[in-house]
Structures are given as structure tokens and as C-alpha cells.
N, C-alpha and C positions, 0 to 999 in steps of 0.2 A: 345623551338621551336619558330621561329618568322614565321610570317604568309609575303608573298607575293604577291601581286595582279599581276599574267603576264601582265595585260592591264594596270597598273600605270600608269598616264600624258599621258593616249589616250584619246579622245573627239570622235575618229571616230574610228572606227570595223567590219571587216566582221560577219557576223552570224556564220560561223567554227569559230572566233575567240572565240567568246562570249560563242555559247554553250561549246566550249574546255577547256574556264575561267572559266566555272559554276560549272565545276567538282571541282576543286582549290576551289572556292569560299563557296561551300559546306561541303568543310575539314574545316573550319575555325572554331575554335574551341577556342571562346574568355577568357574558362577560363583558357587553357594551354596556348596558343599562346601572351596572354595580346590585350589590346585594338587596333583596327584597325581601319581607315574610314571605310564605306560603299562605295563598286566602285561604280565607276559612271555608269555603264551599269544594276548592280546587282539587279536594280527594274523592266530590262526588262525583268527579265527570272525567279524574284525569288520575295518573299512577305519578307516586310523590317523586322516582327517579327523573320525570321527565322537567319537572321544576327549574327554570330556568335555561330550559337547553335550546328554546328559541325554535323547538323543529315542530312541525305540525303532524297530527297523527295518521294523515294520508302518508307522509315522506319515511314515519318508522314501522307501518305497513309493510310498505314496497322494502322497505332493509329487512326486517324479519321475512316478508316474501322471498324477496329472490336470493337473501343470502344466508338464510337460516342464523341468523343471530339472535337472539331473544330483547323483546325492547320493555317491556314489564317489569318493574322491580330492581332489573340489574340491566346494566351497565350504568354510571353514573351519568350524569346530564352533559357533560361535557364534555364525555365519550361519546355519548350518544350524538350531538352537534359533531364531534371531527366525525365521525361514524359516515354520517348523512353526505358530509362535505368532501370527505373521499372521494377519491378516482370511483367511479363506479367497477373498476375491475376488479373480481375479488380481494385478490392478493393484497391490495390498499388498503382492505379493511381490513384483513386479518392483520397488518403491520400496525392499524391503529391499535388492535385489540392488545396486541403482542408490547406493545409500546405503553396502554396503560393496564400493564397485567396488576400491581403489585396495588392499585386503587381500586380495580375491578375485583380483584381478591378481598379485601377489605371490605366491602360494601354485600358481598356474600356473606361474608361472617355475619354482619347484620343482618342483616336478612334472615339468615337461618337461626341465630338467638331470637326473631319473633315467632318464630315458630314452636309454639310451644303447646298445641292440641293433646289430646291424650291418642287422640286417635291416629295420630301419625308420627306416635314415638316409633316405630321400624322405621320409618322413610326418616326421618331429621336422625336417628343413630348412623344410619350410612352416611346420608351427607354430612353429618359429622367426620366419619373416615374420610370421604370424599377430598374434605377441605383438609384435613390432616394429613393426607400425602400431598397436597401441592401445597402446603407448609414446608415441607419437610422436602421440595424440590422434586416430588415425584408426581409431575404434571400429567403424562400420560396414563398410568397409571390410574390417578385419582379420574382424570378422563374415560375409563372404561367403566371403572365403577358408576360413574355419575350416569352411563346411557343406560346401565344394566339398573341401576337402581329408578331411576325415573320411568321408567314404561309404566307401572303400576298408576305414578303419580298421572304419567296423562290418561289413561283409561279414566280416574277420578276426576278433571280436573275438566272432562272434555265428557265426561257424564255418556259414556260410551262401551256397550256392555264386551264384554272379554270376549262371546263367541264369535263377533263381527270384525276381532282382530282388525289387524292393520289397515286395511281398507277402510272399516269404520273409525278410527280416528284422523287419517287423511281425507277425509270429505269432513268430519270436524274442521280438520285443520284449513280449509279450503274455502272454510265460510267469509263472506265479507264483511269488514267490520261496518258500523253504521256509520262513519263518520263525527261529527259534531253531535252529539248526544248528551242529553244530561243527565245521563248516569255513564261512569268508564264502563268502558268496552272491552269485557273480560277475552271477548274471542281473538284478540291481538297477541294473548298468551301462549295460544294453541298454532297460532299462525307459522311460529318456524318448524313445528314437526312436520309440515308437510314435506318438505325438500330433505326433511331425516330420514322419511321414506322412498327416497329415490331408489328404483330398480336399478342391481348389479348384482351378475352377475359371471366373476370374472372366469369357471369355466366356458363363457361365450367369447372371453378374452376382452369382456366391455372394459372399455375405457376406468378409469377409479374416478367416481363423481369430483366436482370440484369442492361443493358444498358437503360438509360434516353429513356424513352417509354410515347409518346404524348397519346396514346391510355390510360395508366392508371394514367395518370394525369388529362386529362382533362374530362376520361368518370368517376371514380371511387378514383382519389387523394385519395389513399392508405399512409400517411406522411411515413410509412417506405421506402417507396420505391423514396420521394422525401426529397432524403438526402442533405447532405451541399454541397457532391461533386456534384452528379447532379444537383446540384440547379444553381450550377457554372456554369457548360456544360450548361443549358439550356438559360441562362443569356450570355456565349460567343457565342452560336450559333448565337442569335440575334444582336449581335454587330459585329459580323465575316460577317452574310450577308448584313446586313444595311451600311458597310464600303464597303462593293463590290457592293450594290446596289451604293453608292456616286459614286465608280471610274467609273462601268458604264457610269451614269448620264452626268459625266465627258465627256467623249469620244462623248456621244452622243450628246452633248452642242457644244463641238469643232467639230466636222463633221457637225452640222445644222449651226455655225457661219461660217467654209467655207465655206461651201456651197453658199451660201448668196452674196460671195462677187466671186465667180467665173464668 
């Protein structure tokens, strides 16, 4: 099967063009169809990781939903497709994670080299340390920093003020995306903290959540429960929002430089 872009050698598109392209562009499935560009419109409606990975953004929804994985920016495309294709029982996906750690580490490095705001030199210094112990084999570790260091980044990221705390970014986090849209759908970013705010409580003796739980890492860091795949989700969540907090920054730098000159 050879893949086709409808919009090839266009520079300009209606909005029915593009969202009608994104359908197409969604099938696109790089390891049956073999290699393709990236259209030139495809970063208005869609995030560059998901390029080629064949999966539709209702299916990395429901994966960021129910299993707190981050699908924005990080994981590559082809994690992302085994991701989907997995057993739907956790533990399936955390063996994909765990299986392609040392690609999904690579693709954070990037990620975090575009990050280069002025305004989030604290947050890209930590994730700098972050990725510098799971360099260095200290995967847990750079895992605690990355939850500890990331809250800031979602209060930003999810435009969600500090005094409404946790509650206020879990109904962030709870929003539904729009689907097929022609512009990407930032709030698919914010999607997996919700299930990072699971209640526990273990002098109730509750259970230790299944899904990467903020609550029993940083009140009670139980090591079983922060394993190598969690430890990954918890290290992508931070470089998933820290890359959306950059393109933010972005927009808001170009809208204050026009501004200026109008």
C-alpha cells in the first residue's frame, strides 16, 4: 500500500480541506505503507510524534485516559502504534514501554533540546538532571524528580491557577478533546494527569493504584509500585508538558513581538 497526501505541492488550504486531509493523514501507517514526508499542513491539526503511527486520536485519548501514558510529543510513532495494539491490561503496555525504553529516552533528549524559552530555564535545568540520571541508569530516581519537577509545568500548561490545586487541574485534565479538528488539540497533553491524581491513601490500607499515582510516590514511594515502566510515563509526562509549555512560550513571544510593531 503506498500512502498519499490529497494536499501534496499545496502551500495554501481551506480548513474542510485540511480537517478532510487529517483523516488520510491519520491512516498513515509507516510500517505498511513505507516512508513518507510529513505534509506541510500536518503540524496544524496533529503533534509530529504521532506521524506515521497509523493510530487515530480517539485510540491515544483512551491510552493517555485510562492508562496515564502521555501521547503528545513523546513516545515515538511506533511505540505509540504497539502502545494501542497491546493487550489492553496495563502491564502490556508498560512491557511495551519498558521494551522500547532506550528510543523513548532518545526522543526526550530531543524534545528537551527544543526547549529553549527563557522562561523555563528552571523547568528544562531539572529535566536536564531528570534525563541525566536515567543516563546514568538511575531510572527511578530521575522518576521522582520528573513528578516533582513537572507540577509547576502543569499548573502552566493547563492555565490553571495554584490556589484551586489539584482538583483544578484534574477537571483540566478531564476535558474532552474535540476530535478531528483543524487545529491540534492541546488538551490531549493534559489528559494523562488525571489518573496521576488518583486518591490513596494507604493509612486507609487502599490498594497502591495501578496507573503512575503522584499520591504514592511522593507521600509513601512504595519501589514496587515505581517500576521501570512507570518510571518512563513519569519521565515522559514531564518532557510531553515542558515541550508544550516551549510551543506555548512560542506563540506568546510571536503575539507580544507583533504586537510591538503594530
Amino acid at each position: 500500500m503506498t500512502f498519499f497526501d490529497p494536499l501534496a505541492g499545496k502551500c495554501v488550504a481551506s480548513v474542510k480541506d485540511i480537517t478532510k486531509a487529517a483523516e488520510v493523514w491519520d491512516a498513515y501507517d509507516a510500517r505498511l505503507d513505507g516512508p513518507a514526508p510529513m505534509p506541510f499542513f500536518y503540524l496544524s491539526v496533529r503533534y509530529e510524534n504521532w506521524w506515521g503511527s497509523g493510530i487515530h486520536m480517539q485510540e491515544l485519548h483512551a491510552l493517555a485516559q485510562n492508562h496515564g501514558i502521555p501521547v503528545a510529543w513523546a513516545p515515538p510513532a511506533d511505540v505509540l502504534q504497539d502502545l494501542v495494539r497491546a493487550d489492553a491490561e496495563h502491564g502490556a503496555k508498560l512491557a511495551v514501554l519498558e521494551a522500547a525504553e532506550d528510543e523513548i529516552r532518545s526522543l526526550c533528549h530531543a524534545m528537551l533540546r527544543e526547549c529553549t524559552s527563557s522562561w523555563l530555564k528552571v523547568d528544562t535545568e531539572a529535566a536536564t538532571h531528570v534525563l541525566a540520571a536515567w543516563d546514568d541508569g538511575h531510572l527511578q530516581a530521575g522518576a521522582c524528580l520528573a513528578l516533582t519537577a513537572a507540577e509547576d509545568v502543569m499548573f502552566s500548561v493547563a492555565r490553571v491557577e495554584r490556589k484551586k490545586k489539584y482538583p483544578g487541574l484534574t477537571r483540566a485534565a478531564s476535558r474532552p478533546v474535540r476530535g478531528n479538528s483543524w487545529l491540534v488539540d492541546e488538551q490531549i497533553v493534559l489528559t494523562p494527569i488525571e489518573p496521576l491524581f488518583t486518591s490513596y491513601f494507604p493509612e486507609r490500607n487502599d490498594p497502591i493504584p495501578e496507573n503512575l499515582s503522584r499520591q504514592a510516590v511522593l507521600h509513601r514511594l512504595p519501589l514496587e509500585h515505581l517500576n521501570k515502566g512507570l518510571s518512563i510515563i513519569a519521565i515522559m509526562l514531564l518532557i510531553s508538558l515542558l515541550r508544550q509549555a516551549e510551543e506555548d512560550a512560542r506563540h506568546a513571544e510571536a503575539d507580544a513581538h507583533e504586537y510591538e510593531y503594530e
